[in-house]
N, CA, C and O of each residue as an XYZ file, in Angstrom:
352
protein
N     -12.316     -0.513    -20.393
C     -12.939      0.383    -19.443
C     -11.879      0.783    -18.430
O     -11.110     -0.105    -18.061
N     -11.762      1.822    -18.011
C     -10.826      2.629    -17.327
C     -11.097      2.110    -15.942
O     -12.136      1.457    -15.842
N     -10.332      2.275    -14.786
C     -10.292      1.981    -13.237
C     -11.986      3.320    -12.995
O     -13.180      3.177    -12.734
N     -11.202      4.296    -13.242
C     -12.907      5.257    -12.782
C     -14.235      5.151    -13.369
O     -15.367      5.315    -12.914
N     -13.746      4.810    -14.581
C     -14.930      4.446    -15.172
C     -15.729      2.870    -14.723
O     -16.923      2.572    -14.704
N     -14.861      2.302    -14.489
C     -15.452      0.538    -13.413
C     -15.754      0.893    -12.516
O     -16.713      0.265    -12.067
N     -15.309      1.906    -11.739
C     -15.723      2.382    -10.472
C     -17.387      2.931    -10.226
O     -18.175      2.576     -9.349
N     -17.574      3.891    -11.306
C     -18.701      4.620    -11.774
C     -20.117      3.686    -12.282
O     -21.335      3.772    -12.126
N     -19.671      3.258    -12.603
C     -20.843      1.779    -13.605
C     -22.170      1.876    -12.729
O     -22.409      2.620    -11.778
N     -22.781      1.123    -13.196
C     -24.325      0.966    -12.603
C     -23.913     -0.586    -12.131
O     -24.072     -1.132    -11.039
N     -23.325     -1.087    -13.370
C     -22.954     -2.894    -13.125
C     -22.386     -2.902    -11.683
O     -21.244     -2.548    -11.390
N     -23.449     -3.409    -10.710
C     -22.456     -4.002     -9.533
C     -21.689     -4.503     -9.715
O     -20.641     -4.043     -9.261
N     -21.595     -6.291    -10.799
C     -20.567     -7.087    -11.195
C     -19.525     -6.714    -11.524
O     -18.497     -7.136    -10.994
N     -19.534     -5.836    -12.476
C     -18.174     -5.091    -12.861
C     -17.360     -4.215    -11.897
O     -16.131     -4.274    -11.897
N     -18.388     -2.989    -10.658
C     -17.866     -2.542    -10.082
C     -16.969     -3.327     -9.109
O     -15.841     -3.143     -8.652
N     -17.849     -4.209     -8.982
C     -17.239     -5.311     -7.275
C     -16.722     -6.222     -8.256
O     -17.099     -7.359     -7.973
N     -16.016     -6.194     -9.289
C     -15.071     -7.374     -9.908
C     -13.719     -7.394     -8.968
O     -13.428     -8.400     -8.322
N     -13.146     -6.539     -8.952
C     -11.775     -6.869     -8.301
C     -11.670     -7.110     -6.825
O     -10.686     -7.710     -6.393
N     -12.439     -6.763     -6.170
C     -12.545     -7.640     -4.619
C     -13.031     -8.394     -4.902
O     -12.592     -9.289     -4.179
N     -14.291     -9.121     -6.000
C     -14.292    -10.293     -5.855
C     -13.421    -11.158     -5.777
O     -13.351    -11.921     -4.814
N     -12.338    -11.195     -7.114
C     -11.279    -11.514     -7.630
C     -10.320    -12.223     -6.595
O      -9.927    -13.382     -6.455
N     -10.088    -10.903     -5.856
C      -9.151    -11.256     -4.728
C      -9.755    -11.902     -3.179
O      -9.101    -12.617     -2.420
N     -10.936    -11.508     -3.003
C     -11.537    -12.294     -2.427
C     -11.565    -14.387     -2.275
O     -11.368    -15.212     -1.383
N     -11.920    -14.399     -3.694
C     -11.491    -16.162     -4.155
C     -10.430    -16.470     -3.916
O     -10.119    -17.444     -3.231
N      -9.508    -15.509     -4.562
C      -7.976    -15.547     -4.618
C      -7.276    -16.401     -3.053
O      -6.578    -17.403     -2.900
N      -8.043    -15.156     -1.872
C      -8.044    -15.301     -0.757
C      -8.869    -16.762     -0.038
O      -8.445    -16.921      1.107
N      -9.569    -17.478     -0.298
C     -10.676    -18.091     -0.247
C     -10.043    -19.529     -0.642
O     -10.020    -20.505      0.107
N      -9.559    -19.475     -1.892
C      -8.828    -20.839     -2.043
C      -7.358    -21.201     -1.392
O      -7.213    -22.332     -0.927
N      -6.184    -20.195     -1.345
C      -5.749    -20.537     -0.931
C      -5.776    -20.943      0.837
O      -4.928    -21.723      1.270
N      -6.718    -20.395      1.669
C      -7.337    -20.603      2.629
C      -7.962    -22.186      2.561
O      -7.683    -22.870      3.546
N      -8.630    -22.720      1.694
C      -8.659    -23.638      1.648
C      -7.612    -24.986      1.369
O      -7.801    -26.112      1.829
N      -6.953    -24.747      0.868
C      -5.870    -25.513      0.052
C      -4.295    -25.694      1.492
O      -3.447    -26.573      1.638
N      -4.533    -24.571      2.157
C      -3.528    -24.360      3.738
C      -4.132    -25.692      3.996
O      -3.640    -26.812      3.862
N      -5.673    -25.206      4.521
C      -6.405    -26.216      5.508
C      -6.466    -27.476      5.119
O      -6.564    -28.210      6.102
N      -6.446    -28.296      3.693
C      -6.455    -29.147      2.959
C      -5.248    -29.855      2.395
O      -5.177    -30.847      1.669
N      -4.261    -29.033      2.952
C      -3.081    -29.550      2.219
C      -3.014    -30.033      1.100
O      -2.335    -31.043      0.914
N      -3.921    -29.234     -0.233
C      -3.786    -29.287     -1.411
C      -3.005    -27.978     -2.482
O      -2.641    -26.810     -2.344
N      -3.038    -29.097     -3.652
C      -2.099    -28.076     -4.412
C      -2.802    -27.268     -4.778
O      -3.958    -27.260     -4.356
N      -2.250    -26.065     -5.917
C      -2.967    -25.101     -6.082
C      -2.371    -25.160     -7.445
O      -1.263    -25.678     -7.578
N      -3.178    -24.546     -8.740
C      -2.496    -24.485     -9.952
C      -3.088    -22.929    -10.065
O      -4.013    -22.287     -9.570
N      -2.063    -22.719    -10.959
C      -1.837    -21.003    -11.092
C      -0.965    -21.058    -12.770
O      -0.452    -21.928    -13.474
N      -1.177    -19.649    -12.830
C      -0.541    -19.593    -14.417
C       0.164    -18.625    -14.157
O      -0.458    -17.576    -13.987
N       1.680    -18.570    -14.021
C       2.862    -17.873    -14.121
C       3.763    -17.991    -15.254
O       4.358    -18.937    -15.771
N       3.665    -16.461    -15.536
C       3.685    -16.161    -17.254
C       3.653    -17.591    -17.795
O       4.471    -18.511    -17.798
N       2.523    -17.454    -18.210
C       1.745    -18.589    -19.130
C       1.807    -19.956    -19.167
O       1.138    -20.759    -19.818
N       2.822    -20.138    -18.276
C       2.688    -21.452    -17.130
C       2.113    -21.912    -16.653
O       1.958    -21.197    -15.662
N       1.231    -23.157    -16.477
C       0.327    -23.516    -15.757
C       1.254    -24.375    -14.839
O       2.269    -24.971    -15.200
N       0.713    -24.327    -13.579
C       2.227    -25.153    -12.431
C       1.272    -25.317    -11.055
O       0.512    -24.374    -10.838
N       1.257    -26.241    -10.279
C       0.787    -26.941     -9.328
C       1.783    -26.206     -8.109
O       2.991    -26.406     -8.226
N       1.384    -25.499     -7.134
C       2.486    -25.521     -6.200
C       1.471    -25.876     -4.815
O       0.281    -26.157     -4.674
N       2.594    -25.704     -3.936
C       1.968    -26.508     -2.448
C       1.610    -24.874     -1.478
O       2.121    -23.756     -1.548
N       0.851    -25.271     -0.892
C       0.556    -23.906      0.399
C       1.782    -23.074      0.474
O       2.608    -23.984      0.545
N       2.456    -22.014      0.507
C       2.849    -21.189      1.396
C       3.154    -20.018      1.221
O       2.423    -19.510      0.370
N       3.919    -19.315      1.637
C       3.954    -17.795      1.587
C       4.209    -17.245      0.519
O       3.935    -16.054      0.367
N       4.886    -18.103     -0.623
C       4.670    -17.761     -2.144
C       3.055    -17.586     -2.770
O       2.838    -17.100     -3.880
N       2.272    -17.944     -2.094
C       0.782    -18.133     -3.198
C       0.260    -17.017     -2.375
O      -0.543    -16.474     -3.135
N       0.257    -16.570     -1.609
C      -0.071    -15.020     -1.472
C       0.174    -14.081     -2.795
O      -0.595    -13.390     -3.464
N       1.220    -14.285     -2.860
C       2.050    -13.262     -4.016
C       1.180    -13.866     -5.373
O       0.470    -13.154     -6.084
N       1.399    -15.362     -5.571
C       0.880    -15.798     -6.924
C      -0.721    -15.340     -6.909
O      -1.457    -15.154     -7.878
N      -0.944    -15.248     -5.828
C      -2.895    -15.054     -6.252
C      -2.954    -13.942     -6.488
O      -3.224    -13.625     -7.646
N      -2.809    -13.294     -5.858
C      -2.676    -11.718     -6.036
C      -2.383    -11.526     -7.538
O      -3.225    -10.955     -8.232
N      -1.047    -12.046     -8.158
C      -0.630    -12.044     -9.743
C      -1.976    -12.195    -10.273
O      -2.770    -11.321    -10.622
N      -2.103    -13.589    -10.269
C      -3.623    -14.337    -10.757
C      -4.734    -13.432    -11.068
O      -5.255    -13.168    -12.151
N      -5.012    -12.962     -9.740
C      -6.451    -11.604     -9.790
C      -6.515    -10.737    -10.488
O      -7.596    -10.309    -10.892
N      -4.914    -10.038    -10.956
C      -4.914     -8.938    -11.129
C      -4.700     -9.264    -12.874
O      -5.072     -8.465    -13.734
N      -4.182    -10.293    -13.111
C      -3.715    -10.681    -14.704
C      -5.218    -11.250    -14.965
O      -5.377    -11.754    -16.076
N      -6.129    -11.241    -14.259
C      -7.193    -11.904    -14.924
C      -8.476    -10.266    -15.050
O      -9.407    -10.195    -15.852
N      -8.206     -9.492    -14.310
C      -8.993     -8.223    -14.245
C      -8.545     -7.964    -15.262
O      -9.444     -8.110    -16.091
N      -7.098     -7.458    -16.015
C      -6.637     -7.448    -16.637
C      -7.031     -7.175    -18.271
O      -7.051     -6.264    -19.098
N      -7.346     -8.706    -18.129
C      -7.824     -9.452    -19.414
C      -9.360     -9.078    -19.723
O      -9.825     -9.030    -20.862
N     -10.059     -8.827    -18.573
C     -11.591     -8.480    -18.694
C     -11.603     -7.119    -18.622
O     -12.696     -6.552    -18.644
N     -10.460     -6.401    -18.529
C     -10.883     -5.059    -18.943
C     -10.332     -4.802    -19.978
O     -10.390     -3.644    -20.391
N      -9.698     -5.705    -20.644
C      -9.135     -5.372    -21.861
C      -9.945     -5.585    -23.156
O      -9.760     -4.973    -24.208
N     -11.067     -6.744    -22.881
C     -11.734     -7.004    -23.676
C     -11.610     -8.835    -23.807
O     -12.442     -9.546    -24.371
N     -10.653     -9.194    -23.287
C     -10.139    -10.575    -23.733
C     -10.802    -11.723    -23.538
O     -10.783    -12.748    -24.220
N     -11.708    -11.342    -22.027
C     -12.097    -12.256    -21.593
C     -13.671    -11.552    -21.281
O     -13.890    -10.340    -21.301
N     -14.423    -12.341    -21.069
C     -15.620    -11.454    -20.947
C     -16.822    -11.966    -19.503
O     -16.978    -13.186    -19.461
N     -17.408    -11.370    -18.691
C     -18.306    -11.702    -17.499
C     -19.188    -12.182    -17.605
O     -20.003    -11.823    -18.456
N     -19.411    -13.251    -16.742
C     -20.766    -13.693    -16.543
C     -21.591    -13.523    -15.962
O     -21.339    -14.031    -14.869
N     -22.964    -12.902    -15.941
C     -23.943    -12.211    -14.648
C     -23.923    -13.100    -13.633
O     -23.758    -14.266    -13.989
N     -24.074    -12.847    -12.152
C     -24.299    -12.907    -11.443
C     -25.271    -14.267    -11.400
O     -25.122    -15.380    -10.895
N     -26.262    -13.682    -12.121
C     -27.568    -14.250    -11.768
C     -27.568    -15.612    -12.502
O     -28.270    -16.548    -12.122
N     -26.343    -15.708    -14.095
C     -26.488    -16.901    -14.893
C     -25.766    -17.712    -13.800
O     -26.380    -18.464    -13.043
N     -24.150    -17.486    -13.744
C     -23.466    -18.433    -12.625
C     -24.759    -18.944    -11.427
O     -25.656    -19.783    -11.504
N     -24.539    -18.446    -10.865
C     -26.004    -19.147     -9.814
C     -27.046    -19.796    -10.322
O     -27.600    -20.631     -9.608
N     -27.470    -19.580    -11.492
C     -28.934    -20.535    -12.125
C     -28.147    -21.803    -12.515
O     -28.739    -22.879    -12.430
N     -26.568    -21.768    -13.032
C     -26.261    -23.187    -13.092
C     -25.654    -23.886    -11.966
O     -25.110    -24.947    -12.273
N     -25.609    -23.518    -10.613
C     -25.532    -24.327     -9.670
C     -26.374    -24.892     -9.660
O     -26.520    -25.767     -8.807
């Protein structure tokens, strides 16, 4: 599915996928500052533990955008809204 065409959708989920994305993105490492925990990330196809700082800005951002990526490519596929929340 094309950027205008995600844009266009009826699917909220799909439309509001990529601020979600980066939203979390934003959200954990916010947490992980405050926590002084690591963070694992996949840099080119690396999975790697790093510590808080001005690098994981950059890596989340990677993260969000290699994972939109993949779900608009077909690779990976969404879960409604409504299922995620019924299994909390």
């Amino acid at each position: 599915m094309s950027e205008p065409d995600r844009d266009e959708t009826q699917d909220a989920d799909l439309r509001l996928s990529e601020r979600a994305l980066l939203r979390a993105a934003q959200r954990a490492r916010e947490l992980a500052m405050q926590t002084g925990t690591e963070l694992v990330v996949s840099r080119n196809g690396v999975i790697e533990r790093i510590r808080p700082d001005q690098e994981i800005d950059a890596l989340w951002v990677e993260e969000a955008k290699r994972r939109l990526a993949a779900y608009r490519a077909g690779k990976v596929h969404g879960i409604p809204a409504e299922d995620v929340v019924g299994e909390l």
